[in-house]
C-alpha positions as CSV (number, residue, x, y, z in Angstrom):
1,X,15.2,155.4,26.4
2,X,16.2,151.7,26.5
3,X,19.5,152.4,25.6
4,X,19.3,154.9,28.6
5,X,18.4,152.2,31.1
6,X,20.8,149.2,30.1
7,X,23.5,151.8,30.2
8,X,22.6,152.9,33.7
9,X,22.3,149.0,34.3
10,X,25.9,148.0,33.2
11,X,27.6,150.7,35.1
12,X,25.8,149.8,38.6
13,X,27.1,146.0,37.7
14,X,30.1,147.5,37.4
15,X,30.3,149.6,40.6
16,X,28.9,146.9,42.5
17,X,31.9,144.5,41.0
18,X,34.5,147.2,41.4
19,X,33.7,147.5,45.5
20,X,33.6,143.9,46.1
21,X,37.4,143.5,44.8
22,X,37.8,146.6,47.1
23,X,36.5,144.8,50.0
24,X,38.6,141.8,49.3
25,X,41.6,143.6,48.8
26,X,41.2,145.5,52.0
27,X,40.1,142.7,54.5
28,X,42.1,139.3,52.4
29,X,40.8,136.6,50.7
30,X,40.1,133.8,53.1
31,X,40.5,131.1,50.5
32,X,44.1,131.7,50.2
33,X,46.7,131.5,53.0
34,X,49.1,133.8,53.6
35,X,52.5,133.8,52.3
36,X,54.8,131.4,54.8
37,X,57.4,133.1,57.5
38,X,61.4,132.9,56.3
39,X,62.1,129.6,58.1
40,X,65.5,129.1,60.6
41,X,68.5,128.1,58.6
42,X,69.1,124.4,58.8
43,X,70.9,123.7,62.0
44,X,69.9,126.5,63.9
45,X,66.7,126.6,66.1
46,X,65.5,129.8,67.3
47,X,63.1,130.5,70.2
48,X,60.9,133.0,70.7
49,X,62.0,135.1,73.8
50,X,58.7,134.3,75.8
51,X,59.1,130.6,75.1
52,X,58.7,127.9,78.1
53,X,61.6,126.3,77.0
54,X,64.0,128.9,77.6
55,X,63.4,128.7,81.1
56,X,64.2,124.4,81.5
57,X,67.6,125.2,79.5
58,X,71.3,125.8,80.8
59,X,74.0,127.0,79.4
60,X,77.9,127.3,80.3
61,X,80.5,128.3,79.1
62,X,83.2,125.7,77.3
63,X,86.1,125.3,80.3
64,X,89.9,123.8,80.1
65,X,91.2,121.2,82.2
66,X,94.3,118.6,81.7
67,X,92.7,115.7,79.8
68,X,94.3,112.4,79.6
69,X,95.9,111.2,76.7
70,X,97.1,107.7,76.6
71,X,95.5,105.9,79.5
72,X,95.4,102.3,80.8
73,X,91.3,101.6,81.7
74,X,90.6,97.8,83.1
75,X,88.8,96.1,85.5
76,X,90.2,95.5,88.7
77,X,89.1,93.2,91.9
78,X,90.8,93.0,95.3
79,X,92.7,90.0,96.5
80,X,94.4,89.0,99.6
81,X,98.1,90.5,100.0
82,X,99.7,86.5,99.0
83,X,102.8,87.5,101.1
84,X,100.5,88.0,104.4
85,X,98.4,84.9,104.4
86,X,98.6,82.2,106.2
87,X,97.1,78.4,105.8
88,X,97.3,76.5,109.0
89,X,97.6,72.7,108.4
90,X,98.0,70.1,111.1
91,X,101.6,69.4,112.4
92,X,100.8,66.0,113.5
93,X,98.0,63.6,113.1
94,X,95.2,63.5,115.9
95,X,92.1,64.3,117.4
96,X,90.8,68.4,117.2
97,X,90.0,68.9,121.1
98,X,89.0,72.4,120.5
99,X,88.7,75.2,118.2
100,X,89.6,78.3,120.0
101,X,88.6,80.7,116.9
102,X,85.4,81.7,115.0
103,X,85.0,82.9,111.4
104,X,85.7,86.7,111.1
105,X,87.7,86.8,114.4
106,X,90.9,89.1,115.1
107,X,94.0,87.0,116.2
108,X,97.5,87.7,116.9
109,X,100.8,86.3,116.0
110,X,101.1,83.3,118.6
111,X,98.1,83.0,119.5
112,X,96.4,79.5,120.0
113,X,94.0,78.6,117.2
114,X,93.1,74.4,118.1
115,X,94.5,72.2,120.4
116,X,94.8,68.5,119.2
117,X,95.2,65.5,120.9
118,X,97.4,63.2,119.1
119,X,99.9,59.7,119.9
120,X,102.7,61.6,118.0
121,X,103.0,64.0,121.2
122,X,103.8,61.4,123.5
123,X,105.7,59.4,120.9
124,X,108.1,63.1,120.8
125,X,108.0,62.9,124.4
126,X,109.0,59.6,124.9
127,X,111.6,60.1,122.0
128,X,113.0,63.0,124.9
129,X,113.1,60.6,127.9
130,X,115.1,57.9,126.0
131,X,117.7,61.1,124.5
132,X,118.3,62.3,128.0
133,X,118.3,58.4,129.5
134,X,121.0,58.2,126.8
135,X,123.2,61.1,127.6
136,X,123.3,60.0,131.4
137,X,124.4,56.7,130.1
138,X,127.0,58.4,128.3
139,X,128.3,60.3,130.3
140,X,128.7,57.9,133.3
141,X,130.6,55.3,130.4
142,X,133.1,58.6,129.6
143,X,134.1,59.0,133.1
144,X,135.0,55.5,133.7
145,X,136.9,55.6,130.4
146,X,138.7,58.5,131.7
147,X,139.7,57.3,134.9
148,X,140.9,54.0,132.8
149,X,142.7,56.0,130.6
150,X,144.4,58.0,133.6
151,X,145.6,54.8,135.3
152,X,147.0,53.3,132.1
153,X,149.2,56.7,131.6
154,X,150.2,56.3,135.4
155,X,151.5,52.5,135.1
156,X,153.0,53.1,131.6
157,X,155.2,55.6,133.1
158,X,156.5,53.1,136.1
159,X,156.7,50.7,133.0
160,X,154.2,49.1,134.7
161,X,152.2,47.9,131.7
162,X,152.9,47.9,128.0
163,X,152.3,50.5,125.3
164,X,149.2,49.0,123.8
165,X,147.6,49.1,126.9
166,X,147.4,52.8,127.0
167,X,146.7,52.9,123.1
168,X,144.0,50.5,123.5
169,X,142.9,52.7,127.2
170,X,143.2,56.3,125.2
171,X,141.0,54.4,122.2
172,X,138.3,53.5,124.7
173,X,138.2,57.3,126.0
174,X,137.7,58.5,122.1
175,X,134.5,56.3,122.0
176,X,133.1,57.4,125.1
177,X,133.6,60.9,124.4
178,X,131.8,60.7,121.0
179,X,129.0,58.5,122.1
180,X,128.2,61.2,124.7
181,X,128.4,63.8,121.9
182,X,125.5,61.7,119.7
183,X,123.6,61.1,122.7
184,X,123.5,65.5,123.1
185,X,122.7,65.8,119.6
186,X,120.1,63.2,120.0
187,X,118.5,65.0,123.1
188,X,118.9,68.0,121.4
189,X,117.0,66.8,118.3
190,X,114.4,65.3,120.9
191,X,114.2,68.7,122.7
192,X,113.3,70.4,119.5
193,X,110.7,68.3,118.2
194,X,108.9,69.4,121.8
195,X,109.5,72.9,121.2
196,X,107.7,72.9,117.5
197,X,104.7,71.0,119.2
198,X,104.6,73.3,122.3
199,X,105.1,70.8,124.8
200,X,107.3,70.6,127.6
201,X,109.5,67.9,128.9
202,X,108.3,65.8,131.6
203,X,104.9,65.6,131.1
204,X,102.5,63.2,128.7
205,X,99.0,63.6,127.6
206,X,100.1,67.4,126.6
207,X,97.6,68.8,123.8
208,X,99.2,70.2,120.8
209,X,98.2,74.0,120.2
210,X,98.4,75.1,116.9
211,X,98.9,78.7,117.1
212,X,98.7,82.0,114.4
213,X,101.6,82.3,112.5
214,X,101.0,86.0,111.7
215,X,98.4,88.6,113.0
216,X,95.3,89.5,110.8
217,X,91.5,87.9,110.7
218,X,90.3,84.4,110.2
219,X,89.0,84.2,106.7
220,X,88.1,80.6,106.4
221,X,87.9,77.5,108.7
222,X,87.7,73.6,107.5
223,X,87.2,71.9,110.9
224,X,85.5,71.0,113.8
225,X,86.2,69.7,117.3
226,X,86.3,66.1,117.3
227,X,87.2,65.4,114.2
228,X,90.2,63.2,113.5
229,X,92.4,64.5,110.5
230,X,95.5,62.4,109.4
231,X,96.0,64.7,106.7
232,X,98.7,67.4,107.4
233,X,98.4,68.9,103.7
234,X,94.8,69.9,103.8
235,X,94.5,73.5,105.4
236,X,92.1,73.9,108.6
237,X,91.7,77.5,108.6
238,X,92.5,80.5,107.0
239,X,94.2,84.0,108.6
240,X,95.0,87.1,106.2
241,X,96.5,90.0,107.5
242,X,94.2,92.7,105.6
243,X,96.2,96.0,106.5
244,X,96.9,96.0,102.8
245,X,95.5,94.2,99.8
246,X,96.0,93.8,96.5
247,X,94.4,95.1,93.5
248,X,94.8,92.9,90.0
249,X,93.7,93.4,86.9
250,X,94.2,91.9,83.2
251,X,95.6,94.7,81.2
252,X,95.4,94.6,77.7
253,X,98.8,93.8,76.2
254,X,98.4,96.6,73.8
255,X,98.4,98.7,76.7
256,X,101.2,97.4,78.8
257,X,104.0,99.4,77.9
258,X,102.4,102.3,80.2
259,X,102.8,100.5,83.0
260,X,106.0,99.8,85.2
261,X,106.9,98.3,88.5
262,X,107.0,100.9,91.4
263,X,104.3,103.4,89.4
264,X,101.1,104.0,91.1
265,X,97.5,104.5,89.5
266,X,94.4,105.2,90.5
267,X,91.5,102.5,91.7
268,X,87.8,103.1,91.5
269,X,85.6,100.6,93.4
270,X,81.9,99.7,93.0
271,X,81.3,99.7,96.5
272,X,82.8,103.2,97.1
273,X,81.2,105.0,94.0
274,X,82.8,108.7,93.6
275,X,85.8,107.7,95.9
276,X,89.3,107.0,93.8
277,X,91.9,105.7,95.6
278,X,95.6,104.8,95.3
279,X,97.7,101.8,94.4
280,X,101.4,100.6,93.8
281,X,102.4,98.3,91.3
282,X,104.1,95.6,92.6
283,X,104.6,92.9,89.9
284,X,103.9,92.2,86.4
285,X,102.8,88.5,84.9
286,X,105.8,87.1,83.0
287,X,103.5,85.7,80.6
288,X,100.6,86.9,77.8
289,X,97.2,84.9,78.6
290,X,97.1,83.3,75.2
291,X,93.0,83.3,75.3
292,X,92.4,86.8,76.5
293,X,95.7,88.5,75.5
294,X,95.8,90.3,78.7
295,X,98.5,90.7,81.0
296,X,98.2,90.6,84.8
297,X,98.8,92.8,86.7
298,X,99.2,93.3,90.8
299,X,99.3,96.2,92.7
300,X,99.5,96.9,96.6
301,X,96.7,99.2,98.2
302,X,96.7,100.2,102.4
303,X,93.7,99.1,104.0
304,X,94.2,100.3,107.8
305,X,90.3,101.2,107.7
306,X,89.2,97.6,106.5
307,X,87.1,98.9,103.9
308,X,88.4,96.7,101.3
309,X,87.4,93.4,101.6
310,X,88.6,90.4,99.0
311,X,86.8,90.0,95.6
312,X,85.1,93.8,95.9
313,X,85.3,94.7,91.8
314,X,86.3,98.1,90.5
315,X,88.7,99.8,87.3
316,X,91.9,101.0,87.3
317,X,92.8,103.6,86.1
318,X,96.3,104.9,84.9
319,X,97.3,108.1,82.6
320,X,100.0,108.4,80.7
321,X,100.2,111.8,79.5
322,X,97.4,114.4,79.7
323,X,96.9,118.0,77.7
324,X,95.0,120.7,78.7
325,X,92.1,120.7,76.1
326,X,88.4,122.5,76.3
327,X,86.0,120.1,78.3
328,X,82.1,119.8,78.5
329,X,79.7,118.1,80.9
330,X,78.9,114.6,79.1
331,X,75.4,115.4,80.0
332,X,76.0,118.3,76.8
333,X,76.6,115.6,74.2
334,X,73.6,114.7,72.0
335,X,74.9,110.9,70.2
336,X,73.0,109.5,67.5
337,X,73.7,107.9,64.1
338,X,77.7,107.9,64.5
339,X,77.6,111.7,65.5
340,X,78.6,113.7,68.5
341,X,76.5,117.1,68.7
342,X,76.3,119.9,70.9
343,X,74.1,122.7,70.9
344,X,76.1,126.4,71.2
345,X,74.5,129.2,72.0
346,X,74.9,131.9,69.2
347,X,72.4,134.6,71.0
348,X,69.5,134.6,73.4
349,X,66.9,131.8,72.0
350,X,68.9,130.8,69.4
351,X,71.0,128.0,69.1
352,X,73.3,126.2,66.6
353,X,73.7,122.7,66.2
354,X,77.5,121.3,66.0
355,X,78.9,118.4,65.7
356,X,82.0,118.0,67.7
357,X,84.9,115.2,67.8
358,X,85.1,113.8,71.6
359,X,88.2,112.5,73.2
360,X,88.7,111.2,76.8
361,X,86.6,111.0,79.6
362,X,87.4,112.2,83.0
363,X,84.8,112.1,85.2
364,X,81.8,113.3,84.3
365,X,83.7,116.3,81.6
366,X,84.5,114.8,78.4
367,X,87.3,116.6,76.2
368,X,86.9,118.2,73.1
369,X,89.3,117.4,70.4
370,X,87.2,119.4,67.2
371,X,84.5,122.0,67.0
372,X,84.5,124.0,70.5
373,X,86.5,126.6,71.2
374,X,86.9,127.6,75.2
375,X,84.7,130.1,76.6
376,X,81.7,129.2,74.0
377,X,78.5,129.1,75.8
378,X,76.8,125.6,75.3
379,X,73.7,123.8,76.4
380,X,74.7,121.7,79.8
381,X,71.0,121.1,80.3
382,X,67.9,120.5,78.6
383,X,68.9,119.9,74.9
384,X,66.3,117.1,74.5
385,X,64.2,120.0,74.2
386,X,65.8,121.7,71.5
387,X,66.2,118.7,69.1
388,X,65.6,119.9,65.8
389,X,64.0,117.4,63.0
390,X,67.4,117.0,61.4
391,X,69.3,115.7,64.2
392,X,70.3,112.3,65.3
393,X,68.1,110.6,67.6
394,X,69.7,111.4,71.2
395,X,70.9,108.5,73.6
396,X,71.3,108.9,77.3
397,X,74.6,110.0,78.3
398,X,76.4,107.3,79.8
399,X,77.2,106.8,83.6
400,X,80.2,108.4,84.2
401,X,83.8,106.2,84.3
């Protein structure tokens, strides 16, 4: 009977153990955790198709476009054209009686810029008076001469008076008519020394006007009415024709050879950013700047709008050569520890991460030397957010050149 009962006793332990691993097996053990999902290979990063993140990304597809190869980059600043400025000094000493221009104003060739009050003008005019004195006193002492001269030819033909007479008689004439040839080019010299001041003959207390030697804007002005200068080196004002500029820059020397008298290249300007425009190369520096190694160049750039003003800053820009090579936005690039990624799009949500070898910039496309092919579809927009752990640590794209 005992036996009976332990027996029954062991097999309802055993039933009772036998549906509790039944239980467990059925609804999991939640002490243990399940096995973990195959994770992405490294370097890809898959998205789920309902993810948030799809919707903040874009993608295009890698284009070609013709890519420079060799290409002169440098900073550039506008200058006055040197050949179409003008410095206006004093042409005599004196007294400024007016100023007949502001700063910034328009002028044209001739016009009157100051008017000066100065002794020299009346010592040129009295310089005139005593030329033109001379010449009448010339000219009266030639005709006398003459009419000696005539007489002593009449009498030496009656034999009237000796042959030295009329030597000495046609001598005379010889003087006179040379006297009132230095007293002409006296007058003449007198005469011109009026016309450079502007004044006319006959008249004293005249102001000297000082008048634009070319038409263009007044850049600069050094003097005041009422002032006395005695200085006729020191420049008063300033006027620059600004219908064209030029553009110069220090080109490397390295970089030098690409560049030739006559060629044109390409000017980008802070003030105008997104506008290029042209320029001509119109001389080259003879000689290497020993501290920079740069050499300077000048080019010649139409301004008939007046947007470019002296000392605005900008880069020039010349190519070479150029090959047609797959391009990307810049804003694709992902840089970070010495690498150059890109994220390709291998399906919908999933993505590969390549690294790629970069080469010029144009714009805001940067070409593609290594690891695109064109007509691969890319991530243009929103790669930050597909960063996986094992690549570099982005950095901004930079502005565009």
């Amino acid at each position: 009977m005992r036996l009976l009962a332990c027996a029954w006793l062991c097999g309802a332990l055993l039933a009772l153990a036998s549906c509790r691993q039944s239980d467990g097996a059925g609804k999991g053990d939640p002490g243990r955790a399940a096995p973990p999902a195959a994770a992405a290979p490294p370097g890809i990063i898959v998205l789920p198709p309902d993810s948030p993140q799809l919707r903040q990304i874009r993608v295009e597809p890698v284009k070609t476009a013709p890519m420079p190869l060799e290409e002169v980059v440098s900073p550039g600043k506008i200058e006055v054209n040197p050949n179409r400025v003008s410095r206006v000094v004093l042409p005599v000493p004196g007294r400024i009686a007016r100023v007949m221009v502001r700063l910034g104003d328009s002028v044209t060739q001739g016009q009157p810029l100051l008017a000066i009050e100065s002794p020299d003008a009346d010592t040129a005019h009295s310089a005139y008076l005593q030329a033109e004195a001379t010449v009448t006193q010339a000219r009266s002492s030639l005709v006398k001469t003459q009419a000696d001269f005539d007489r002593s030819t009449d009498l030496f033909e009656h034999n009237a008076v000796a042959k030295k007479d009329v030597l000495s008689a046609e001598n005379a004439l010889a003087q006179a008519k040379a006297a009132v040839e230095q007293a002409q080019a006296l007058r003449e010299q007198a005469l011109r020394r009026l016309t450079m001041l502007g004044l006319q003959p006959g008249e004293f207390g005249q102001a000297v006007l000082v008048r634009a030697a070319l038409s263009g804007k007044v850049l600069e002005i050094n003097v005041a009415a009422g002032e006395y200068r005695n200085d006729t080196n020191a420049p008063l004002m300033t006027v620059a024709d600004l219908s064209t500029v030029w553009v110069s820059s220090d080109v490397p020397e390295s970089y030098i050879r690409f560049i030739q008298v006559g060629e044109r290249f390409d000017i980008s300007l802070f003030a105008y950013p997104g506008e290029v425009f042209r320029a001509r190369v119109m001389r080259l520096a003879d000689t290497v700047d020993p501290q920079t190694r740069t050499v300077k160049v000048l080019a010649e750039m139409e301004n008939r709008g007046q947007r470019f003003r002296p000392e605005m800053y900008g880069t020039i820009r010349h190519t070479e050569s150029v090959e047609t090579l797959p391009v990307v936005p810049y804003a694709a690039v992902i840089e970070g520890d010495g690498r150059n990624i890109v994220l390709v799009e291998q399906a919908p949500g999933r993505f590969e991460q390549r690294e790629v070898t970069l080469g010029k910039r144009a714009g805001n496309l940067v070409a593609i030397l290594k690891g695109l092919k064109p007509g691969e579809r890319v991530v243009v927009d929103g790669g930050m957010l597909l960063r996986p752990n094992d690549s570099p640590a982005p950095r901004p794209a930079a502005p565009a050149q």
